[in-house]
ZAPANU-776592 format. One line per 5 residues: number of its first residue (from 1); their letters; for each residue x, y, z of C-alpha. Coordinates in pm, whole numbers, always signed. Example, Ala and Ser with C-alpha at 12.3 -4.5 7.8 and 13.67 -1.06 7.14 Angstrom:
BEGIN
1 = as = +1230 -450 +780; +1367 -106 +714
This chain:
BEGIN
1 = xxxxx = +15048 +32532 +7581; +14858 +32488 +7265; +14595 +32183 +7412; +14592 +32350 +7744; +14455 +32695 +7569
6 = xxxxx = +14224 +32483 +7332; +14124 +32244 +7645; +14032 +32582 +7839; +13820 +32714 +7593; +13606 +32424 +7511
11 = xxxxx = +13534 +32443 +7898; +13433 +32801 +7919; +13235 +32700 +7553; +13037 +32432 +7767; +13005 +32631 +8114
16 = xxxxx = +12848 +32897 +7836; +12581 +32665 +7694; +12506 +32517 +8076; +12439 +32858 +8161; +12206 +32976 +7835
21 = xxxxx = +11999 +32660 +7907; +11951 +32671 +8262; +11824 +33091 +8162; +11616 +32999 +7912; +11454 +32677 +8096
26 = xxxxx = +11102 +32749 +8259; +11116 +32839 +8597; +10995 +32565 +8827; +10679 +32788 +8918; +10548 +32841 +8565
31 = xxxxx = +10570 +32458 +8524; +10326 +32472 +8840; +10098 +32700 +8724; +10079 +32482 +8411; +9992 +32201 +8575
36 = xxxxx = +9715 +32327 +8792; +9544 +32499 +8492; +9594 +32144 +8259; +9461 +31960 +8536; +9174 +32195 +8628
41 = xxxxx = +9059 +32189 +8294; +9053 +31772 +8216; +8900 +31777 +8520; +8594 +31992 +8431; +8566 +31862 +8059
46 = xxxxx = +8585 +31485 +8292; +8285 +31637 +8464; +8091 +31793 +8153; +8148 +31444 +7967; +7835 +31282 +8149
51 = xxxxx = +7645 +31570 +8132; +7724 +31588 +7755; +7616 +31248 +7663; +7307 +31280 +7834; +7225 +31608 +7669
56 = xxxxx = +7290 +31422 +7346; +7067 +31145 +7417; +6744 +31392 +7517; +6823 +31628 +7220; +6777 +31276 +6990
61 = xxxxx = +6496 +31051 +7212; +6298 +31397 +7269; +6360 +31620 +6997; +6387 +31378 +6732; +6033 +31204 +6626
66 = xxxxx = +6166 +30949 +6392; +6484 +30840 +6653; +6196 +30802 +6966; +6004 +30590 +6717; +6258 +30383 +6605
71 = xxxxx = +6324 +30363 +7037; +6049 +30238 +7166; +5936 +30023 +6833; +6070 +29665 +6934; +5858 +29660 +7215
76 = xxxxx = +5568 +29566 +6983; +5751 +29245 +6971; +5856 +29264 +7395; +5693 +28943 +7529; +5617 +29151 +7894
81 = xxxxx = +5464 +29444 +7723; +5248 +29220 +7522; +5165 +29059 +7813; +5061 +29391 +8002; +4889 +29535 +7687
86 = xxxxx = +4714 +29205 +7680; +4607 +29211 +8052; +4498 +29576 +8047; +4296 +29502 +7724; +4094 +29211 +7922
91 = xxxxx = +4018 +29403 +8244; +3883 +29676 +7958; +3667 +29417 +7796; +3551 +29200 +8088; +3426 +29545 +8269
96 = xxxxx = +3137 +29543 +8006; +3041 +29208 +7992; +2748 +29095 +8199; +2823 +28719 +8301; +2461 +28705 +8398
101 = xxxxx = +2316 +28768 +8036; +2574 +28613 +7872; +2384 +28297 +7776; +2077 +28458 +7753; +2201 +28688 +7492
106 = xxxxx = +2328 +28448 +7281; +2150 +28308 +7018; +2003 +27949 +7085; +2204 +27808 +6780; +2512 +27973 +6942
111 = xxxxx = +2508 +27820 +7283; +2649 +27523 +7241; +2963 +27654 +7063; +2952 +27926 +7368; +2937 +27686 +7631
116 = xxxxx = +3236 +27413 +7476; +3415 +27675 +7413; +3417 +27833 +7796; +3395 +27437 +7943; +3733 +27409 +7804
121 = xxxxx = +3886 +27691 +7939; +3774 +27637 +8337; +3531 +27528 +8631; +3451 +27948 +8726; +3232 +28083 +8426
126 = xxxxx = +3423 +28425 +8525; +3742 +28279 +8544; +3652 +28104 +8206; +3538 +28384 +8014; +3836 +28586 +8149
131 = xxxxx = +4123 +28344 +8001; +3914 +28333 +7661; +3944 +28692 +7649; +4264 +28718 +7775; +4362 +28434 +7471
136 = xxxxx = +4256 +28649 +7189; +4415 +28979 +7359; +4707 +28781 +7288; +4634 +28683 +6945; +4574 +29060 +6901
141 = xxxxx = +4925 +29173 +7035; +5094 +28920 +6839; +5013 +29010 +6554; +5149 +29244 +6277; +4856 +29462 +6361
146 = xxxxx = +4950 +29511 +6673; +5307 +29676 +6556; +5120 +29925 +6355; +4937 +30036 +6607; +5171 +30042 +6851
151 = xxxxx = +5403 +30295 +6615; +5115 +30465 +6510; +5023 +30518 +6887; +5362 +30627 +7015; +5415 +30842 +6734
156 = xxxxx = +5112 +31057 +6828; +5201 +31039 +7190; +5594 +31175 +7120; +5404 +31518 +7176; +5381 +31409 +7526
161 = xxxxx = +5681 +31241 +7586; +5840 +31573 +7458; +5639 +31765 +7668; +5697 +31535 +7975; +6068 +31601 +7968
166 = xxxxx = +6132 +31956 +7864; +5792 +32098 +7879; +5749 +32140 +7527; +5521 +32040 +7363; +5199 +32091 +7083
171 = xxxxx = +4836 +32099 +7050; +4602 +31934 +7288; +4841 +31678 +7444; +4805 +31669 +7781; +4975 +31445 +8064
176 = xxxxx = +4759 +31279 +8305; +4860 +31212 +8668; +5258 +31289 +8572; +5250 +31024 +8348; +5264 +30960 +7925
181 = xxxxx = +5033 +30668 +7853; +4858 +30558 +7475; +4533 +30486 +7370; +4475 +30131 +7322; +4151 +30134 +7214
186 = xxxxx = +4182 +30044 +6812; +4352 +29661 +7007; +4007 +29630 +7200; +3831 +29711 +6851; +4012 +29424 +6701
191 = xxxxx = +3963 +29215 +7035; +3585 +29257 +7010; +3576 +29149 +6690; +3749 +28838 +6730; +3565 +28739 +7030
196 = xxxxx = +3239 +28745 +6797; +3367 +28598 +6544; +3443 +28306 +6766; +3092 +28311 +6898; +3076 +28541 +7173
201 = xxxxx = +2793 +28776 +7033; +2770 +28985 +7348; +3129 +29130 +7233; +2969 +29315 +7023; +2708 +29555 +7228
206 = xxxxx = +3009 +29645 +7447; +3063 +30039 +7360; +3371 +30207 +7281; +3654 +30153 +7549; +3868 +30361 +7644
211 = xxxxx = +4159 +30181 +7738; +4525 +30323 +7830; +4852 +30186 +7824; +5126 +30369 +8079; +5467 +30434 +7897
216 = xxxxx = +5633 +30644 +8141; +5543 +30787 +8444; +5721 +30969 +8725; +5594 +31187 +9005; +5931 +31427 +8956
221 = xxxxx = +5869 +31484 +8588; +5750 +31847 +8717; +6074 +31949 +8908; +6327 +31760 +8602; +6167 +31955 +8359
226 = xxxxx = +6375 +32225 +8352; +6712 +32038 +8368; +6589 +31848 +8083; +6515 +32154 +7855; +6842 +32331 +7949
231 = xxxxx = +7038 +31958 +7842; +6788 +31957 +7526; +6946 +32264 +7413; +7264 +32218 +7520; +7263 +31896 +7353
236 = xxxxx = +7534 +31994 +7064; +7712 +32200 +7229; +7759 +32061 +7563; +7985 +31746 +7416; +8172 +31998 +7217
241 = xxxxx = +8287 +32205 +7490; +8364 +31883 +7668; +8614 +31828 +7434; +8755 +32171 +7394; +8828 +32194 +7745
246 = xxxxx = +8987 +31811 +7757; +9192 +31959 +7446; +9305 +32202 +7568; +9403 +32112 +7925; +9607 +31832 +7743
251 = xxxxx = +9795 +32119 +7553; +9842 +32288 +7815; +10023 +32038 +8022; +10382 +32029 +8079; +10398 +31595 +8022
256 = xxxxx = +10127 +31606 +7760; +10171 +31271 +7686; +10118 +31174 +8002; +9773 +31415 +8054; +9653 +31263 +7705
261 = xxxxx = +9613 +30922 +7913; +9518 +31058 +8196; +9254 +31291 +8018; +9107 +30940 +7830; +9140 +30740 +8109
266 = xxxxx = +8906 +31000 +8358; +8633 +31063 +8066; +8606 +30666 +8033; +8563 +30650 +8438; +8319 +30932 +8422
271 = xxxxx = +8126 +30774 +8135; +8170 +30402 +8363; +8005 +30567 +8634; +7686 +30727 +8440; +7625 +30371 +8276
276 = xxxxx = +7637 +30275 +8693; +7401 +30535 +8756; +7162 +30431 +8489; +7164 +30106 +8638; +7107 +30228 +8928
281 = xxxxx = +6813 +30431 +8858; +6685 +30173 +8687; +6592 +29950 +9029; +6500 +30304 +9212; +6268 +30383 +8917
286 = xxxxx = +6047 +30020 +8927; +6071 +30052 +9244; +5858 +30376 +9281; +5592 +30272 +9039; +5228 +30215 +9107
291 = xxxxx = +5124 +29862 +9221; +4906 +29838 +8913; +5182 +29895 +8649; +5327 +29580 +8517; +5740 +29597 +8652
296 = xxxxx = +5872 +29350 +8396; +5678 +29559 +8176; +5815 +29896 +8272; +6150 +29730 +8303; +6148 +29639 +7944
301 = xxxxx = +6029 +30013 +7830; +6292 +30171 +8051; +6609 +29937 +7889; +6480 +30047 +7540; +6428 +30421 +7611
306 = xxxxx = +6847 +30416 +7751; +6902 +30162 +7499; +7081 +30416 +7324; +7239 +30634 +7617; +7438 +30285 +7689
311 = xxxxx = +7547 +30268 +7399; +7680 +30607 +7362; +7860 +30565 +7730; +8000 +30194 +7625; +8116 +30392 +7255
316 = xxxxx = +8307 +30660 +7517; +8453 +30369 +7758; +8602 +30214 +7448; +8705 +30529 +7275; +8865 +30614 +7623
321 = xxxxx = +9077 +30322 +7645; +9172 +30334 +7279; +9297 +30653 +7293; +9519 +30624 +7620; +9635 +30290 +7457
326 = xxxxx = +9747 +30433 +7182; +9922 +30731 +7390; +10089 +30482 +7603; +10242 +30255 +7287; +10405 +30572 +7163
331 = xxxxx = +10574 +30703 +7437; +10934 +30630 +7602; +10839 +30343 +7869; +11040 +30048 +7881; +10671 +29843 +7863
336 = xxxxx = +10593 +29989 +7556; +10921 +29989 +7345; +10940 +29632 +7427; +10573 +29658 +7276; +10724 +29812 +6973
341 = xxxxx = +10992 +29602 +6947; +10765 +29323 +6952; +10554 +29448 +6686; +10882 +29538 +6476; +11008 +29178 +6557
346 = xxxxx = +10715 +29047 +6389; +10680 +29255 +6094; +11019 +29141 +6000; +10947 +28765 +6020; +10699 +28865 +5765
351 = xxxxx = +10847 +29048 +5541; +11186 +28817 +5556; +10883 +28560 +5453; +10756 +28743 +5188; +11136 +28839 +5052
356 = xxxxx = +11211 +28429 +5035; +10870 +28409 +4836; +11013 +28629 +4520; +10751 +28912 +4642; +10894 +29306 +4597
361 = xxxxx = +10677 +29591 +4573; +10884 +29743 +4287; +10880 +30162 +4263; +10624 +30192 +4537; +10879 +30074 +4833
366 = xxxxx = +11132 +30318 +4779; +10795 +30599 +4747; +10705 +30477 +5080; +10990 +30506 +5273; +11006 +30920 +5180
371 = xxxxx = +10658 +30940 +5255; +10609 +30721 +5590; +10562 +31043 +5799; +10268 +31185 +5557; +10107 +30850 +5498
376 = xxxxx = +10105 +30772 +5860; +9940 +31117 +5942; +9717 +31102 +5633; +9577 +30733 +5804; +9499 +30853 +6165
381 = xxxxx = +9338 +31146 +6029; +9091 +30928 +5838; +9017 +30685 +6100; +8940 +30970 +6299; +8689 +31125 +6003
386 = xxxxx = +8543 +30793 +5975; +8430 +30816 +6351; +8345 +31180 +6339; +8087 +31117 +6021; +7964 +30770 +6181
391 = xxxxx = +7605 +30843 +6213; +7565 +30679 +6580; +7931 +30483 +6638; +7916 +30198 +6925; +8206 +30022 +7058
396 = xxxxx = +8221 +29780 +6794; +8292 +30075 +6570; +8561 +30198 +6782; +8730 +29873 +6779; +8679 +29812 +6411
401 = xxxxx = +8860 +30137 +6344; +9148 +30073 +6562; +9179 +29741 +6417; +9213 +29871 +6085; +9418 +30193 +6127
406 = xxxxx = +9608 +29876 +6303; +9617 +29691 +5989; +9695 +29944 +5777; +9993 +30059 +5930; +10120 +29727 +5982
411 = xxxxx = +10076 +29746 +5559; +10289 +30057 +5518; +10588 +29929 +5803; +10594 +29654 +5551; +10603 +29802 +5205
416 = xxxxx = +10859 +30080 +5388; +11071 +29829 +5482; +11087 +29553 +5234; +11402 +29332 +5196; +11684 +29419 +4929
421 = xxxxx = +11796 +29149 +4664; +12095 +29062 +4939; +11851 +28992 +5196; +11915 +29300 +5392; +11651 +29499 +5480
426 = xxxxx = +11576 +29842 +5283; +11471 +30052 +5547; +11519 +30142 +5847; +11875 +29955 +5891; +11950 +29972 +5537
431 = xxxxx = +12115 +29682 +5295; +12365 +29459 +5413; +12758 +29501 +5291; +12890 +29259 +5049; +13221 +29093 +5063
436 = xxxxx = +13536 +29239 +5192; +13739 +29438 +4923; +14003 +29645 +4899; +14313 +29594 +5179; +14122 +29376 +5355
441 = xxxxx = +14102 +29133 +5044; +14485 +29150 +4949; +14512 +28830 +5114; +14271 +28630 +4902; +14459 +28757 +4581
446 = xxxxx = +14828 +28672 +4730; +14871 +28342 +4644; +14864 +28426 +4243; +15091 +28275 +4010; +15425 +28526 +4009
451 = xxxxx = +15485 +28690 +3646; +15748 +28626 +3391; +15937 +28366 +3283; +16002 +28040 +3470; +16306 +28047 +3602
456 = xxxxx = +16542 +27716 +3616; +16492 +27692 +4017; +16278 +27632 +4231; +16109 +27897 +4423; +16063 +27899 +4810
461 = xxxxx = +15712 +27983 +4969; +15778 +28345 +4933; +15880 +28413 +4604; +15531 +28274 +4492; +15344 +28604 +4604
466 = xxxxx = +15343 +28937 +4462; +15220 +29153 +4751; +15107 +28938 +4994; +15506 +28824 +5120; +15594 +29175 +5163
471 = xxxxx = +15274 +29297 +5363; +15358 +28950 +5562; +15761 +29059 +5595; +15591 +29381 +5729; +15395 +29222 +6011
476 = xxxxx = +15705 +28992 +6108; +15915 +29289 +6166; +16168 +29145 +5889; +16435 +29371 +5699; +16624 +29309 +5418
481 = xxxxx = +16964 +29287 +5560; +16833 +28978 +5755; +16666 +28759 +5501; +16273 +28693 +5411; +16064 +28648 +5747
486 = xxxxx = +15861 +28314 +5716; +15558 +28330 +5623; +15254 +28205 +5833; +15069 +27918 +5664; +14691 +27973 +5568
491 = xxxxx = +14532 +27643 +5686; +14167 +27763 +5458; +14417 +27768 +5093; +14761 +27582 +5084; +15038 +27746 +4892
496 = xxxxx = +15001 +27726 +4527; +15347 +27493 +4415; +15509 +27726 +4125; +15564 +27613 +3771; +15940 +27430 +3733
501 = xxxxx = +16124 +27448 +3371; +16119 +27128 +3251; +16419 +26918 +3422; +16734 +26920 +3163; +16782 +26510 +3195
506 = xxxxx = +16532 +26379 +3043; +16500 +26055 +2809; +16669 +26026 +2456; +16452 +25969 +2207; +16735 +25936 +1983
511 = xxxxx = +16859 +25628 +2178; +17179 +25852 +2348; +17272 +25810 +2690; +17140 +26060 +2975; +17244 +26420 +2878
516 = xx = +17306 +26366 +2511; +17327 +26637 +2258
């Protein structure tokens, strides 16, 4: 009656608890409710992610003097827009030459230089004079002179640029025909010069040119204006709330392991399809130039202007995948424990390795086994500072950091778990046991000598043990009214033979027969 009371009540204990927790669980409907909101809101921060790295990229290239300068500055050294600078600067130069009184302005002593010089160069005395110009236009771009005033140039014209974009901009800058071009005219000072002092004289009565070099120029800069202001100033603040909303869509979520991946993985694909889209508009763009602009020219100024917007969306891709990675290693799929259990696998090799080499990290193991959590915690939170305070973080950045948040973990699961003296592992499975003892070794000690004095006969196979022959009578089911059970032999030890008296006939030394005295 007693178990069948006791049985009864453990099953109205249990029915109880099944009960509490199927009250207290969340009704299938709030889970739904969850979900939409979660999902609305990755979706939206997916959305705002493009838009945010955009507005980042105009608030720096536009608002930023220094960062636009530091942009478009290697194209000094761009072999197409040297070549472009270097055409426009000839066409500039040749329109005030007279081929008609170009020997006849030259001094007699000064023609024959003149006319080697242009003999070399071509049959057509237009054609002639047009390379030799076109040769020390080059000279001119190639030079270190050229780089200083191509920054010096672009620095002035950032007004425009600035202006272009968000409608912004200061003092008498003006843009001309939709379109952000620089003055060129302290190269075709410089050309001048070297085309007299190479002999052509007439180089020198040609007056001050005007000459222009297009940068950018779009017949829509009037109707983006606005949308490029409004991402100028929402250019901090426009990432952030990106963020927030992925956040907090991921808290939200009833699997929020699951919506962290799913949250990386669609702001990765979002920032994918911009870096598309800049490709894109890159063809569309060349395309829809004037005849007279120079494409591999305006190709080369386009890649450096979203040199840094790629960037940004390859740092995001990476990020992306890094952080759904990550997500995925820690959670309860079979793909990923056997991930882990690789990873744990290995770490063991090593440290079984490292054991065998004499190695022990002292105090500081034990320290780092009660602090694993903290230190853990403590190491993702830097690794995440370290990419918050990065100045401009690419890819490579990303990946460094992972690799050595990697690393450094792999550090601590090794200190944490570093082999005892027995070669068990202090850790997570804790030493090994030594040898048996106790009961279990009473069989090992058995087979000692028995106590006392030697008796005059011999003793049988069970009167040699003190313990063991009764724990054996035990197991055999003997009694003492029917005599010692036999004991089993041990083939690992054979029976110890017990010390014998010394036999009472032994030789005479007195010279007596046997048993004398």
């Amino acid at each position: 009656m007693t178990g069948g009371t006791d049985g009864g009540t453990e099953l109205e204990h249990l029915r109880a608890r099944v009960t509490a927790l199927e009250t207290s669980a969340p009704r299938p409907g709030h889970h739904r409710v969850r979900s939409f909101f979660s999902a609305l809101l990755i979706v939206i921060g997916c959305v705002l992610a493009p838009l945010g790295a955009v507005a980042a990229w105009s608030a720096d290239e536009v608002g930023n003097t220094d960062r636009y300068v530091d942009t478009v500055a290697p194209l000094a050294s761009d072999a197409d827009v040297q070549n472009a600078v270097a055409t426009r600067v000839t066409d500039a130069v040749m329109e005030h030459i007279d081929l008609n009184s170009v020997l006849e302005g030259v001094a007699p002593a000064d023609r024959p230089r003149l006319t080697k010089a242009l003999g070399k160069l071509g049959d057509s005395l237009e054609s002639a004079l047009r390379s030799f110009v076109h040769d020390k236009s080059q000279e001119v771009v190639a030079s270190d002179a050229f780089k200083t005033v191509w920054v010096d140039a672009n620095r002035k014209v950032h007004d425009a640029v600035d202006k272009a974009l968000t409608g912004n901009g200061g003092g008498a800058v003006e843009l001309t025909n939709d379109a952000v071009k620089i003055d060129l005219g302290p190269v075709v000072d410089q050309v001048k010069q070297r085309l007299v002092d190479d002999g052509l004289t007439v180089a020198g009565r040609i007056p001050q040119v005007n000459a222009e070099f297009t940068v950018f120029k779009s017949e829509d800069i009037g109707k983006v204006k606005t949308g490029f202001r409004l991402l100028q100033i929402a250019g901090f603040w426009l990432p952030v709330l990106a963020l927030l909303l992925v956040v907090v869509g991921v808290l939200l979520a009833v699997r929020r392991r699951r919506a962290l991946v799913a949250a990386a993985l669609g702001v990765a694909f979002a920032l994918l399809l911009l870096g598309l889209g800049l490709t894109g508009f890159r063809a569309v763009y060349l395309d829809a130039l004037p005849a007279e602009v120079s494409q591999p020219a305006a190709g080369s100024v386009y890649d450096a202007m979203v040199r840094y917007l790629r960037t940004t969306v390859r740092m995001v891709v990476t990020l992306g995948i890094v952080v759904a990675l990550a997500a995925w290693l820690t959670g309860p799929g079979r793909w990923a424990a056997l991930v882990r259990q690789t990873w744990h696998s290995g770490l063991g090799a090593v440290r079984a390795t490292i054991a065998r080499a004499g190695l022990h990290t002292g105090p500081v193991g034990p320290w780092v086994r009660r602090h694993r959590r903290w230190i853990v915690w403590v190491l993702v939170a830097g690794a995440v500072l370290a990419y918050v305070l990065w100045s401009y973080p690419t890819a490579w950045v990303v990946v460094g950091l992972a690799l050595g948040l990697l690393f450094a973990l792999a550090v601590v699961e090794l200190v944490a778990g570093e082999p005892g003296p027995g070669g068990g592992t202090v850790g997570r499975s804790g030493p090994e046991e030594g040898p048996p003892s106790g009961p279990a070794a009473g069989g090992a000690t058995g087979g000692s000598a028995p106590s006392g004095p030697p008796s005059g006969r011999s003793s049988g196979p069970s009167s040699g043990r003190s313990s063991g022959g009764s724990a054996a009578d035990a197991r055999a089911g003997g009694s003492a009214g029917t005599g010692p059970a036999p004991v089993p032999e041990r083939p690992s030890r054979p029976p110890r033979t017990p010390q014998t008296p010394p036999s009472p006939e032994r030789p005479n030394t007195d010279g007596g027969g046997p048993g004398a005295g």
